[in-house]
C-alpha positions as CSV (number, residue, x, y, z in Angstrom):
1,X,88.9,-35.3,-20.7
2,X,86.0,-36.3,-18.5
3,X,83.3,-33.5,-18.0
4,X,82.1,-33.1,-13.5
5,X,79.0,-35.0,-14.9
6,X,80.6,-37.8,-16.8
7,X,82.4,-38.3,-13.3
8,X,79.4,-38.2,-11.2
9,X,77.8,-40.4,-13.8
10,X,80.4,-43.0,-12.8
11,X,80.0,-42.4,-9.7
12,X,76.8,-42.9,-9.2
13,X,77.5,-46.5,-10.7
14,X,79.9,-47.5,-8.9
15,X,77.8,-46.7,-5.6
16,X,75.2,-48.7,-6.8
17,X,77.6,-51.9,-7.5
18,X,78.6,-51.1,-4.3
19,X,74.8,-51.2,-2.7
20,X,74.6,-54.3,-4.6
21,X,77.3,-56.0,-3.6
22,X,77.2,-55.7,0.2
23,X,73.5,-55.1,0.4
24,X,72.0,-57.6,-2.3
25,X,68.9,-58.3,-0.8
26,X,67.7,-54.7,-0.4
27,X,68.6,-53.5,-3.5
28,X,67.1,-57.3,-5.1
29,X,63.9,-56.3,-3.9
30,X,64.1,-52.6,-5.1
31,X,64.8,-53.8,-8.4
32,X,62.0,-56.7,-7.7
33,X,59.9,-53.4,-7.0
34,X,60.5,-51.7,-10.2
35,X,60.5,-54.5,-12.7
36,X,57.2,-55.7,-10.6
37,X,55.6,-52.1,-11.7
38,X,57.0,-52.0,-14.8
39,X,55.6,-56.2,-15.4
40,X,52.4,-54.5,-14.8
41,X,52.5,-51.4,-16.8
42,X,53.9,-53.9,-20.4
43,X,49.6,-55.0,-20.6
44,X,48.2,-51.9,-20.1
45,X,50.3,-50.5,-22.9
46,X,48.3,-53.6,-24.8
47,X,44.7,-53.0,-23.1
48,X,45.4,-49.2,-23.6
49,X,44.9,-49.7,-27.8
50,X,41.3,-51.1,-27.0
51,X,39.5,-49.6,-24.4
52,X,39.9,-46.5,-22.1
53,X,43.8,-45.9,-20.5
54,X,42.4,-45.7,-16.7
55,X,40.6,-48.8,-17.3
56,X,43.4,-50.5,-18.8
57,X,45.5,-49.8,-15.7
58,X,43.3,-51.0,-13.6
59,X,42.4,-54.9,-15.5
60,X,46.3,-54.6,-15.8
61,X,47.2,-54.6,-11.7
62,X,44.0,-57.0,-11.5
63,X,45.6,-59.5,-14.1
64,X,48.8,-59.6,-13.1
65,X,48.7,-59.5,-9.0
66,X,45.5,-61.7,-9.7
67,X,48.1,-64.2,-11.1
68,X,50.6,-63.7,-8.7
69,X,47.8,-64.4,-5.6
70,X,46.9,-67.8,-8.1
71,X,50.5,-68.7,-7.8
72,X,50.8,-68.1,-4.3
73,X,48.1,-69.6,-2.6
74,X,48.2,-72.6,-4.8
75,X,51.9,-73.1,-4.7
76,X,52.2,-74.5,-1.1
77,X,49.1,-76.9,-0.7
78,X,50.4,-78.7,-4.3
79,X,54.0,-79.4,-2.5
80,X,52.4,-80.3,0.7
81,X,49.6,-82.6,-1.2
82,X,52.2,-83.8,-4.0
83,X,54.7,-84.6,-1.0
84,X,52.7,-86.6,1.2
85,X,51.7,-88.8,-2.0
86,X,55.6,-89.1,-2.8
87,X,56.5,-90.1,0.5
88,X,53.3,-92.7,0.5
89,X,55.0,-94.4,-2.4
90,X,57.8,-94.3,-1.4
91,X,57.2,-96.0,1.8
92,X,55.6,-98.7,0.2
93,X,58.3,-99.6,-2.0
94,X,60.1,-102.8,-1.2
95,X,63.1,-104.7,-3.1
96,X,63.2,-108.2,-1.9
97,X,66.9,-109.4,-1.4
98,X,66.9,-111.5,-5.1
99,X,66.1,-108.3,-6.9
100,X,68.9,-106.7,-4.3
101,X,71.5,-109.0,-5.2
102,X,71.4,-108.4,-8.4
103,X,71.9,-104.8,-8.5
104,X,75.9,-104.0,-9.6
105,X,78.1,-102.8,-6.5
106,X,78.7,-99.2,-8.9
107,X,74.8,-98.5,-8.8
108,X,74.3,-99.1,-5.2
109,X,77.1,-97.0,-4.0
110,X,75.7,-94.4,-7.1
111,X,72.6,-94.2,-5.4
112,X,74.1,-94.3,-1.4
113,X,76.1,-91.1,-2.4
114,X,73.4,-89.6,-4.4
115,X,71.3,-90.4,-1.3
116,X,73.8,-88.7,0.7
117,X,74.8,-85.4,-1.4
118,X,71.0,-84.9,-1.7
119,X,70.1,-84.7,2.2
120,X,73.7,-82.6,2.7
121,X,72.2,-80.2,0.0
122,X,68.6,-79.9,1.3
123,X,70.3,-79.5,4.8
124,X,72.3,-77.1,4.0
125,X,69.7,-75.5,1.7
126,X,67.4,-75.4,4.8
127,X,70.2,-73.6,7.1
128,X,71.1,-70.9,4.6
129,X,67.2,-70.1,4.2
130,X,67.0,-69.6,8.0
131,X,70.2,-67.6,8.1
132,X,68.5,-65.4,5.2
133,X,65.4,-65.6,6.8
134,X,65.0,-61.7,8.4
135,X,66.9,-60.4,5.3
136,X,64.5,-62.4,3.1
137,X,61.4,-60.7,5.3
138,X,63.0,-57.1,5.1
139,X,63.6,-58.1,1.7
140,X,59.5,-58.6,0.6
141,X,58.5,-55.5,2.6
142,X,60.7,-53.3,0.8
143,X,59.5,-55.2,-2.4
144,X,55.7,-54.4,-1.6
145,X,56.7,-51.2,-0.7
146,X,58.3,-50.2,-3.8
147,X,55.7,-51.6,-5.8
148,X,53.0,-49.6,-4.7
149,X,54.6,-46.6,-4.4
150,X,56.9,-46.7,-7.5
151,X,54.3,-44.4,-9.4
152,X,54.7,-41.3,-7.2
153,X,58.3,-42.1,-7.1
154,X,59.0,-42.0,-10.6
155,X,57.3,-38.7,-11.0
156,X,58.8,-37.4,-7.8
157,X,62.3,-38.6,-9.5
158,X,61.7,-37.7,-12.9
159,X,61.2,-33.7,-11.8
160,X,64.7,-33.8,-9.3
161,X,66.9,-35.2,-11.8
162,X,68.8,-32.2,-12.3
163,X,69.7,-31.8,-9.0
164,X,72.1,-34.7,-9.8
165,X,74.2,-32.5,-11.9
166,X,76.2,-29.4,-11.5
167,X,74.2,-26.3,-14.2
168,X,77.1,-26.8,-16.8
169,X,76.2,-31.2,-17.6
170,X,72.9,-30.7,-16.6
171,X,70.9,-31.0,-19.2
172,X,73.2,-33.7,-21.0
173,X,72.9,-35.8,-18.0
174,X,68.7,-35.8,-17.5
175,X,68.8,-36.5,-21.0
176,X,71.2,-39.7,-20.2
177,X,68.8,-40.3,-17.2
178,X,65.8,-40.1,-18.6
179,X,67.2,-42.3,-21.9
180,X,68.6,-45.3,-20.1
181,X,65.4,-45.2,-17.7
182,X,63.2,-45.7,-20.9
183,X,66.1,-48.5,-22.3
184,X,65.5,-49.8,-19.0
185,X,61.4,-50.5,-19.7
186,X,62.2,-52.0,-22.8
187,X,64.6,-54.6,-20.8
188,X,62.0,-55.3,-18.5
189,X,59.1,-55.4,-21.6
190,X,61.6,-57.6,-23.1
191,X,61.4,-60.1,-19.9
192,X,58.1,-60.1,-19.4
193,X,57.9,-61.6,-23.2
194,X,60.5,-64.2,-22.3
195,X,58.7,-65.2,-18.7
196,X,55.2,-65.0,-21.3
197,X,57.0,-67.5,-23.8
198,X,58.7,-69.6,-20.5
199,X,55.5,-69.9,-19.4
200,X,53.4,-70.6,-22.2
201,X,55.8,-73.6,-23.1
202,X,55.8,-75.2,-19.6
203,X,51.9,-74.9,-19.2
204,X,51.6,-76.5,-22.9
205,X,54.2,-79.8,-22.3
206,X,52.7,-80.7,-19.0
207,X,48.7,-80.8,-20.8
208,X,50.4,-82.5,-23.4
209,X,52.6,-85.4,-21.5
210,X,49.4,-85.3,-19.0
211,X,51.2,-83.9,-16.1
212,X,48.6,-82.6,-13.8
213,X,48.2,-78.4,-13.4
214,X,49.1,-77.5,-16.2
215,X,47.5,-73.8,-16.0
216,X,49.4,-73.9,-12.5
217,X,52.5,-74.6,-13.8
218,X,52.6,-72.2,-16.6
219,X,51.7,-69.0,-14.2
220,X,54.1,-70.0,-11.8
221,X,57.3,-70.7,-14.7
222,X,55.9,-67.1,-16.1
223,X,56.1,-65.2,-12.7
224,X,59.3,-67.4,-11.4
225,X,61.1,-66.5,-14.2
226,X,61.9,-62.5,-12.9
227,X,64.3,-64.4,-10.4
228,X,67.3,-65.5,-10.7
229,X,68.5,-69.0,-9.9
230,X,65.9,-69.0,-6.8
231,X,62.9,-69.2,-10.0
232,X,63.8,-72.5,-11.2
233,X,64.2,-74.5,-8.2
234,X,60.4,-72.7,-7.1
235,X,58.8,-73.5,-10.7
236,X,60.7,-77.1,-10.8
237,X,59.6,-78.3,-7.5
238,X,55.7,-79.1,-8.0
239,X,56.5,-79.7,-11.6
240,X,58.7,-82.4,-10.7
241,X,56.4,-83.6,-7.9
242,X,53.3,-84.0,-9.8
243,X,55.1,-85.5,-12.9
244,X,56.3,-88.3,-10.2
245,X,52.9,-88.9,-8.2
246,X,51.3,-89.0,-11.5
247,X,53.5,-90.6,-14.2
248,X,55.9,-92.4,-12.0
249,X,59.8,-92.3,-13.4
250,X,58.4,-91.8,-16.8
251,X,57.2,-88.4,-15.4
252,X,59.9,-87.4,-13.6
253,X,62.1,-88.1,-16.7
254,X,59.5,-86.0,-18.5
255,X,59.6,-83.3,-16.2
256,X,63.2,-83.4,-15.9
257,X,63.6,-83.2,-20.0
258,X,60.2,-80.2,-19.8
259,X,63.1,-78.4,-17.6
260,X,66.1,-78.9,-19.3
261,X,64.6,-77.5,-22.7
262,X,63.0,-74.6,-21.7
263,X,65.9,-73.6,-19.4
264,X,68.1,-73.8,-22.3
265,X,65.8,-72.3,-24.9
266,X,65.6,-69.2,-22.8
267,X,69.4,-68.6,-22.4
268,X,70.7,-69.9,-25.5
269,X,67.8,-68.4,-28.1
270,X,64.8,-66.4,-26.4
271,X,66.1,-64.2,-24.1
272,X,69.8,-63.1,-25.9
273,X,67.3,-62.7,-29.1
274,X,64.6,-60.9,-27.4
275,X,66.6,-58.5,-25.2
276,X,68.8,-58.0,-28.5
277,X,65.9,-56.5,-30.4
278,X,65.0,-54.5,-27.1
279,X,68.4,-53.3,-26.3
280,X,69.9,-53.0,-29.4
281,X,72.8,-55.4,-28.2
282,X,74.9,-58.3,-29.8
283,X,73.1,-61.4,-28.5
284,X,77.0,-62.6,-27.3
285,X,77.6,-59.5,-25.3
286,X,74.3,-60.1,-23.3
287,X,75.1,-64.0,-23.0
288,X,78.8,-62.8,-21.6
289,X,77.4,-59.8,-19.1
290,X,74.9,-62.4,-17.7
291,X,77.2,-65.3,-17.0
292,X,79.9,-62.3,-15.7
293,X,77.5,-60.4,-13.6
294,X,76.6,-63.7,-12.2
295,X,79.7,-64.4,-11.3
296,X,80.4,-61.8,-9.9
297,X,76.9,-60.8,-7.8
298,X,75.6,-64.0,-7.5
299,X,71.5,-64.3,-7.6
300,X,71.1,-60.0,-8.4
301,X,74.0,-60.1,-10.9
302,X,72.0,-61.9,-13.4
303,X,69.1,-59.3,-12.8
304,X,71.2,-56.3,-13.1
305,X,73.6,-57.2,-15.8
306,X,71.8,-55.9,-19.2
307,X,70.8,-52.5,-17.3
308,X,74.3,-52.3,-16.3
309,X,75.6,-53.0,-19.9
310,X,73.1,-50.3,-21.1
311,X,74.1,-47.7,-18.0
312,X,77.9,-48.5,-19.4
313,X,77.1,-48.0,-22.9
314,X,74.8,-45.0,-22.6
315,X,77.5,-43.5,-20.6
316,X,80.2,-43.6,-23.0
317,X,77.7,-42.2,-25.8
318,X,77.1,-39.3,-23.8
319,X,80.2,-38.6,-21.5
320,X,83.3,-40.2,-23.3
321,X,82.7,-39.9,-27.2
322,X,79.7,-37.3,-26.7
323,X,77.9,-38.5,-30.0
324,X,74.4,-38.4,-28.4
């Protein structure tokens, strides 16, 4: 039978699906928060073997916010620059009425609905990110928030876990706490090597195909990559933009392909492999909790599925068949 803490345990789970389901900006940008802290914590670990551990900290936050300010205030002049040149060519394209004629009926009413499903999409795109707009700005507050002050937080937490259990689980369930917290950093270690290899693939494709920004490119597919869904259509847009202004279709066919293969290698290969050898799970189970979670949450489910799988799986070690 089910110990008061394996209960509460549960519980405790099922109030944060709960948070996550009717709240998922909130608890999107808490979990933003933590993984942000944690992204900056995986090269001080690194800097720590070489040099002094206060140090270390500190080039650590410098290099990684440093790239995150890059990103940021290079992001939106590129689109802006990259846009007014695609909309220069694209006013001065002309078919004269020979070349017209001689397009097939199928391609021309291809291209009309194409035209068509395209400006519904961005349309509609742009609607839903007004309507999201106050939860989206509540959203980055409580993400800045949480970043800065995770530090005294964990601490903070880490010394009132107990008071999450009655005296008789108590110790069992800090242990399970304090276990799937640390299984948790490994997840997010395990990321940031994913984003690292994301990013590094992206930045080396576009200086080898010549697509202008390379060094750009790669930060932004690196930092992008911590979220879900919303990340690729962010890393993809000034890929795609420059790779047209600059290569024409060729480019955009480049880009397209730079895309496709690195989106694939990181569901298919890097990150089941990766978060495997973090998490100590079947690369299948990781592949089915993703899709599921993503399913089921939308954009947060594929953030919180693995620490979800390993909150499950720790809980039945410790609660259910008590092995641990």
């Amino acid at each position: 039978m089910l110990s008061q803490g394996g209960w509460l345990t549960l519980i405790y789970l099922v109030l944060f699906l709960f948070l996550a389901h009717f709240a998922p900006f909130i608890v999107g940008a808490l979990i933003l928060g933590v993984f942000l802290s944690m992204l900056i914590e995986a090269p001080t670990a690194l800097f720590s073997k070489i040099m002094n551990s206060k140090v270390a900290s500190v080039l650590s936050h410098i290099l990684v916010l440093g790239l995150i300010f890059y990103a940021l205030i290079t992001f939106f002049p590129v689109v802006i620059n990259e846009g007014r040149k695609l909309f220069s060519m694209l006013s001065t394209l002309t078919i004269s009425q020979e070349q017209l004629d001689q397009v097939p009926e199928w391609l021309i009413v291809f291209i009309n609905n194409l035209n068509k499903n395209i400006s519904d999409s961005a349309l509609g795109l742009i609607n839903k990110f007004i309507s999201y707009a106050p939860n989206l700005i509540t959203a980055a507050i409580v993400l800045i928030v949480t970043t800065s002050a995770i530090a005294s937080l964990k601490s903070m937490v880490s010394g009132n876990l107990w008071k999450f259990y009655s005296i008789k689980d108590r110790e069992i369930g800090v242990k399970f706490m304090k276990d799937t917290y640390k299984q948790f950093e490994r997840f997010v270690h395990g990321q940031f090597l994913v984003a690292m290899m994301e990013g590094l693939f992206i930045g080396l494709t576009c200086f080898i195909f010549k697509i202008p920004g390379a060094l750009f490119l790669g930060i932004l597919a690196w930092i992008t990559d911590f979220i879900p869904y919303l990340g690729v259509v962010i890393s993809a847009t000034p890929l795609l933009m420059l790779a047209v202004t600059e290569r024409g279709i060729l480019g955009l066919i480049i880009g397209i392909g730079i895309l496709i293969v690195a989106n694939q290698t990181e569901m298919w290969f890097l990150h089941p492999k990766v978060q495997s050898n973090a998490l100590n799970l079947h690369w299948f189970i990781i592949i089915v909790a993703i899709l599921l979670f993503g399913e089921l949450f939308s954009f947060l489910g594929i953030l919180i599925a693995l620490p979800v799988v390993v909150y499950i799986r720790n809980f039945w070690e410790y609660f259910v068949i008590k092995i641990k």
